[in-house]
C-alpha positions, -999 to +999 in steps of 0.1 A: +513+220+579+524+214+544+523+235+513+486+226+499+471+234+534+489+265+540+478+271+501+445+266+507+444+285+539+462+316+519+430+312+492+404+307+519+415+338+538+423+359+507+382+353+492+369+363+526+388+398+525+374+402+492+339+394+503+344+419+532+362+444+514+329+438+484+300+442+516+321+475+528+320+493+497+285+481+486+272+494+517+296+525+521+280+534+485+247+519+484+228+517+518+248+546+533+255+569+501+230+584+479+234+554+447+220+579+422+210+564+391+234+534+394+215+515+417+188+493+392+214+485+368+237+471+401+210+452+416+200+441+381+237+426+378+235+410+407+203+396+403+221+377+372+248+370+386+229+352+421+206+331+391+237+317+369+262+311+400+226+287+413+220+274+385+255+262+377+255+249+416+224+232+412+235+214+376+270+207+392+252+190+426+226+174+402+249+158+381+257+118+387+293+117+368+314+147+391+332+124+414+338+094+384+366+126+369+400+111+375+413+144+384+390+139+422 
């Protein structure tokens, strides 16, 4: 195994314990708690935040000149 897959293993691993870590304390203090007034303006956020992650995936998967970069 050399260093860029044991880097990108490290990375992989390291945004799926975020994402659990993110689901566990959403649902510790939203499904299970009592949210309180919070709970529009979070869902709000990530309403926003679901609509400009797709719509930059859909211009980025859309676009003809991403693989003609010399960096890929």
């Amino acid at each position: 195994m050399d260093i860029r897959t044991s880097t990108g293993l490290l990375a992989t691993l390291t945004a799926v314990l975020l994402g659990i870590v993110g689901v566990w304390g959403f649902v510790d203090g939203y499904l299970l708690g009592s949210p309180g007034a919070w709970f529009a303006p979070t869902i709000g956020s990530l309403v926003v935040a679901a609509i400009a992650v797709g719509t930059l995936v859909l211009l980025g998967a859309r676009s003809k000149r991403w693989r003609e970069n010399p960096y890929w």
